[in-house]
C-alpha positions as CSV (number, residue, x, y, z in Angstrom):
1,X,-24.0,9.9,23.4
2,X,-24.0,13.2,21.4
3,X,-25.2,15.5,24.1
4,X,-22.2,13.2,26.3
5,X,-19.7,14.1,23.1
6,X,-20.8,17.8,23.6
7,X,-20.0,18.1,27.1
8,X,-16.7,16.5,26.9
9,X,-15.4,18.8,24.1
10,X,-16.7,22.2,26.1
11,X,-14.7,21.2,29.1
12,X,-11.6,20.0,26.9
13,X,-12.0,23.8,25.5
14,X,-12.4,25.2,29.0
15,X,-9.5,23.8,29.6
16,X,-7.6,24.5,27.5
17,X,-8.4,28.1,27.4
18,X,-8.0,28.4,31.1
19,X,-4.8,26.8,31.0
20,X,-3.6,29.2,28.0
21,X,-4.6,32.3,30.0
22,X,-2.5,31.1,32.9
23,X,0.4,31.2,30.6
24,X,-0.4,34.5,29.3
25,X,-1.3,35.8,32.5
26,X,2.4,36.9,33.3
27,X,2.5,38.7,29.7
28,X,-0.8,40.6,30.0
29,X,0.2,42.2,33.9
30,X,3.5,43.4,32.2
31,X,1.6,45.3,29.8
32,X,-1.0,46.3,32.5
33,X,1.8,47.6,34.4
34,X,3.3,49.3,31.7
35,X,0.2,51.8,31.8
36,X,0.3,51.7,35.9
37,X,2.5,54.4,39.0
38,X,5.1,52.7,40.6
39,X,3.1,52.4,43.5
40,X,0.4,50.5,42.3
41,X,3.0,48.2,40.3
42,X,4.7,48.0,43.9
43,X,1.6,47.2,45.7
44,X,1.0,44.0,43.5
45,X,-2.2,42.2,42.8
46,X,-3.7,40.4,40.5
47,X,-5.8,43.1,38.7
48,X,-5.1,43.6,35.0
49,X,-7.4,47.2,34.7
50,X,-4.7,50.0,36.0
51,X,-6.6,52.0,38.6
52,X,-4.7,55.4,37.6
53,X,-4.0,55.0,33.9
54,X,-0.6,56.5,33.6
55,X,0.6,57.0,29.7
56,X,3.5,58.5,29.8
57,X,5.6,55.5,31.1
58,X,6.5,54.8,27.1
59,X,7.8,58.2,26.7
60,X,9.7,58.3,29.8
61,X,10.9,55.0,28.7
62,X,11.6,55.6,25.6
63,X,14.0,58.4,26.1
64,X,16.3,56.3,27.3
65,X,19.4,57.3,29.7
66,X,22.3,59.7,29.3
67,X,20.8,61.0,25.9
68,X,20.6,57.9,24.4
69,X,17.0,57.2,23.6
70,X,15.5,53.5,23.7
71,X,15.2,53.7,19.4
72,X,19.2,53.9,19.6
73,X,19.3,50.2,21.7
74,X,16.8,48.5,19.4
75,X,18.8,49.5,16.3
76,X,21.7,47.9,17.8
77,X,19.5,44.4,18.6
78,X,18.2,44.8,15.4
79,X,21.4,44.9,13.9
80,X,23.0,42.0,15.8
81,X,20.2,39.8,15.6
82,X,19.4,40.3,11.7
83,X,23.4,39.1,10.9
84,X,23.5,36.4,13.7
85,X,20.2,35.0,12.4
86,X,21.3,35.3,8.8
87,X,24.9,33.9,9.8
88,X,23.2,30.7,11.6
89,X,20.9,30.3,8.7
90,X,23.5,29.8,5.8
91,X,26.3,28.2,7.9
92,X,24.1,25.7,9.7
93,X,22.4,24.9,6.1
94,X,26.2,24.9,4.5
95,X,27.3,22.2,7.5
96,X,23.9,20.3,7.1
97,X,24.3,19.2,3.9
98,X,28.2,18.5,4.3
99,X,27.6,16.4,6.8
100,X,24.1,14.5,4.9
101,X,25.0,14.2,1.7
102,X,28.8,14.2,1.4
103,X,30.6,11.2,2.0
104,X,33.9,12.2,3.1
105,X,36.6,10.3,5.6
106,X,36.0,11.6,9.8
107,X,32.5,12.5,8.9
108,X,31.2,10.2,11.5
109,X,33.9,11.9,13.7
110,X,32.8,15.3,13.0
111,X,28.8,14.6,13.4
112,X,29.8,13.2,17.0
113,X,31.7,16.0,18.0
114,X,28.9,18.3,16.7
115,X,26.5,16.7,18.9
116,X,28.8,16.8,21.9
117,X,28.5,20.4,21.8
118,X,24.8,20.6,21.8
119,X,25.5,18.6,25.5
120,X,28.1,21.3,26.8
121,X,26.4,24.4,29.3
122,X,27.5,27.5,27.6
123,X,28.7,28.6,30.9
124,X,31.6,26.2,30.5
125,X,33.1,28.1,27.5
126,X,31.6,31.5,28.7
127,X,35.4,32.1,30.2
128,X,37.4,30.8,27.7
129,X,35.7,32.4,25.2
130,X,36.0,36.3,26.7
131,X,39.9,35.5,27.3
132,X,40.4,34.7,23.2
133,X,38.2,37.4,22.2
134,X,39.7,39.8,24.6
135,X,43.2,38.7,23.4
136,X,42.2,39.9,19.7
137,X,41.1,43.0,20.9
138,X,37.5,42.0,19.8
139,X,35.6,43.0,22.9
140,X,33.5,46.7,23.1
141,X,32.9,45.2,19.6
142,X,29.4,43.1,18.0
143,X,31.9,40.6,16.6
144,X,32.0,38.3,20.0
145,X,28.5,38.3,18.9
146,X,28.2,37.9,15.5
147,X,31.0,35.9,14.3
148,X,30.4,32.7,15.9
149,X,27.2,31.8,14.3
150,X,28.3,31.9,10.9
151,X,30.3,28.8,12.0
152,X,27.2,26.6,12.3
153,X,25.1,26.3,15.4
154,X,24.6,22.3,16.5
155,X,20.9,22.7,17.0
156,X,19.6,23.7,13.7
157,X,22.8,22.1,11.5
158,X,20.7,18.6,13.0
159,X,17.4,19.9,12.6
160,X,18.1,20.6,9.0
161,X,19.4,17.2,9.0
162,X,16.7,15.5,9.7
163,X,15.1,17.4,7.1
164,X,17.5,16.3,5.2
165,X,16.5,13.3,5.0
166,X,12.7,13.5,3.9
167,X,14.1,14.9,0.8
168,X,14.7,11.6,-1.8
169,X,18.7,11.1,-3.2
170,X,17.3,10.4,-6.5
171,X,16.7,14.7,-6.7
172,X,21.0,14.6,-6.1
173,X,21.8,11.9,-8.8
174,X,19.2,13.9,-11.2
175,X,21.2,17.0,-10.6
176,X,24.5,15.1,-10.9
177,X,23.9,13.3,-14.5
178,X,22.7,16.7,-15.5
179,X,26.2,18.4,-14.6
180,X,25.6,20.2,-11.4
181,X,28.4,19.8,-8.7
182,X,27.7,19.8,-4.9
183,X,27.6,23.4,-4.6
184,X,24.8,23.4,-7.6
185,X,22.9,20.5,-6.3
186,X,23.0,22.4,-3.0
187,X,22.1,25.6,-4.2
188,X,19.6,24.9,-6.7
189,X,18.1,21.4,-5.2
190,X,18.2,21.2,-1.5
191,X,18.6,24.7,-0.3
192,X,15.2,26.0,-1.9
193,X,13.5,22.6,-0.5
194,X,14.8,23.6,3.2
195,X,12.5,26.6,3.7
196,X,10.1,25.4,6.2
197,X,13.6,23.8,8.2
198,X,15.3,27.6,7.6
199,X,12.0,29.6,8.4
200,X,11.8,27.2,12.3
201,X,15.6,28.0,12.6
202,X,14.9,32.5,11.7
203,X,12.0,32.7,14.0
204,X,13.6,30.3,16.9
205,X,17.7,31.9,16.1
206,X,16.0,35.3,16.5
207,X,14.2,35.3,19.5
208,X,17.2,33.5,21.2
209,X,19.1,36.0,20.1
210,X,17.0,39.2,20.6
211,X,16.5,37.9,24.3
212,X,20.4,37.5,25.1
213,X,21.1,39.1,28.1
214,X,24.4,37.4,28.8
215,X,26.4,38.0,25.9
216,X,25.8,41.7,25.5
217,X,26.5,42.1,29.2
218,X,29.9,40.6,28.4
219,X,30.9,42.2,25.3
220,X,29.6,45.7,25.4
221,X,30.8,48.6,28.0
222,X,29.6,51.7,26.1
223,X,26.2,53.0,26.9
224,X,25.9,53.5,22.8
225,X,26.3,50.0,22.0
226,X,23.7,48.7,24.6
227,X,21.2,46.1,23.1
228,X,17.4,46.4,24.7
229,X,18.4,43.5,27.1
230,X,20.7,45.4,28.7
231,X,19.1,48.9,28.7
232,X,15.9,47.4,30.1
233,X,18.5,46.2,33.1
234,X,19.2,50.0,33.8
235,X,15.5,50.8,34.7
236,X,16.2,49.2,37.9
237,X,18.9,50.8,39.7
238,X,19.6,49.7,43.6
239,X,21.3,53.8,44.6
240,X,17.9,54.8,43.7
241,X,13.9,54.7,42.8
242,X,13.7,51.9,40.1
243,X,11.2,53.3,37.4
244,X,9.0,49.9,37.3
245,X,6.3,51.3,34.9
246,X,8.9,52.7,32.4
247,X,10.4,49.3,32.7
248,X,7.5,47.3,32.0
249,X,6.3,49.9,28.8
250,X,9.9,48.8,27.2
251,X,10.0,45.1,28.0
252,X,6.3,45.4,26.2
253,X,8.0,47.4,23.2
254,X,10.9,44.6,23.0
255,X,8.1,41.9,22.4
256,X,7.0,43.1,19.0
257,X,9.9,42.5,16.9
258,X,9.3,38.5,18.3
259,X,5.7,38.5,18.1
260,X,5.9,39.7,14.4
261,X,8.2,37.5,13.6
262,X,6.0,34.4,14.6
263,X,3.1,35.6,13.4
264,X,4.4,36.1,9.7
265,X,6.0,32.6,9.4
266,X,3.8,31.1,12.2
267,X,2.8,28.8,9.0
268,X,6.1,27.3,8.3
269,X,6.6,26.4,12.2
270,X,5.0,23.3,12.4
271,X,6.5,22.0,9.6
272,X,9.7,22.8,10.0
273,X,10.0,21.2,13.4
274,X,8.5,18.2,12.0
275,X,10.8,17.5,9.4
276,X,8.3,15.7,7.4
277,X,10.5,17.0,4.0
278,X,9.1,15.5,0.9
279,X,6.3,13.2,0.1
280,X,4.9,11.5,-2.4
């Protein structure tokens, strides 16, 4: 039975691992590729050890295009993902507890509508949305892309919601008899209990946002205002010889920032999602 027990558990490790490495796979030929000539990216294959090692695709890369080196676009996803993450945080945790914890009249109304737009393709409003921002003169601006998400963002305001709700009432009225108001019991209570649910909304909020191609490519029209979506988009160029390697050495760079992100509150993940809030 034990050597049977053994057997089973290698194979369900096996598996597991090949099945992990298939996933990866696509991740570890980028990088490969990022130290390979065009012509061996070009050529294909499945081989992950370049046959010419070429290093200089990072500094070719990183130079950028029209003077504008690559350090200039990650400054500016930096910068619009830092505020849009920090916007979604606070607004979503703000509308959360309205909306768990408040009683107030149309509150049912307001939850329903909330989750209606969690149901609505954001190419629906994609139109309508450029025509109002292009009306205030907002657009070749970030605030198309910024402004928005300190207005809540359905996903997480429910997430924290559910969080919400692992966290026991009797922590409110405590608060209450001792003086605080909503905002203190919010403040000093709930908000410093959410930080698993906040910590799942940073790391998920910012790699959504770090990897929007769309919205950049809506909003921006100067070269110096280019996020890395977008400037990895301008390695490949249909007049002429797309630089694949240089390509590849950037879209490796613009992994980091995620990874590191992940791997720091990787802990609080699990958690988070499962909204297990207090217990005990």
């Amino acid at each position: 039975m034990k050597t049977r027990k053994h057997i089973s558990t290698l194979l369900y490790h096996l598996f597991v691992l090949a099945f992990g490495f298939c996933m990866v796979y696509p991740v570890l030929w980028m990088i490969s590729g990022s130290f390979k000539g065009n012509a061996e990216i070009l050529r294909g294959g499945l081989n992950l050890i370049p046959k010419d090692f070429v290093g200089t695709n990072y500094s070719t890369g990183w130079r950028g295009f029209s003077g504008i080196s690559f350090k200039t676009f990650f400054m500016n996803s930096a910068f619009i993902t830092s505020i849009a993450t920090l916007g979604t945080m606070l607004s979503s945790a703000f509308v959360a507890y309205a909306l768990s914890r408040i009683k107030f009249k149309g509150r049912g109304l307001w939850f329903s509508c909330m989750i209606a737009t969690m149901m609505l393709p954001g190419q629906v409003i994609m139109i309508p949305s450029y025509l109002i921002w292009y009306r205030l003169g907002l657009t070749s601006t970030y605030v198309p892309l910024i402004l928005p998400y300190f207005c809540g963002q359905a996903f997480f305001i429910y997430q924290m919601m559910q969080f919400m709700k692992g966290i026991p009432r009797e922590l409110d009225e405590a608060a209450r008899i001792d003086g605080c108001s909503k905002y203190g019991i919010f403040g000093r209570i709930i908000f410093p209990l959410l930080k698993p649910s906040i910590i799942t909304t940073v790391i998920i909020q910012f790699y959504w946002k770090w990897d929007d191609y769309m919205g950049p490519l809506l909003y921006l029209n100067r070269p110096k205002q280019y996020t890395v979506s977008i400037a990895i988009k301008l390695f490949a160029d249909s007049a002429s010889t797309t630089d694949y390697g240089a390509m590849f050495a950037m879209s490796s760079l613009s992994l980091i920032p995620v990874f590191l992100i992940f791997l720091i509150f990787n802990r609080y993940l699990v958690e988070g999602i499962g909204t297990s809030g207090l217990k005990g």
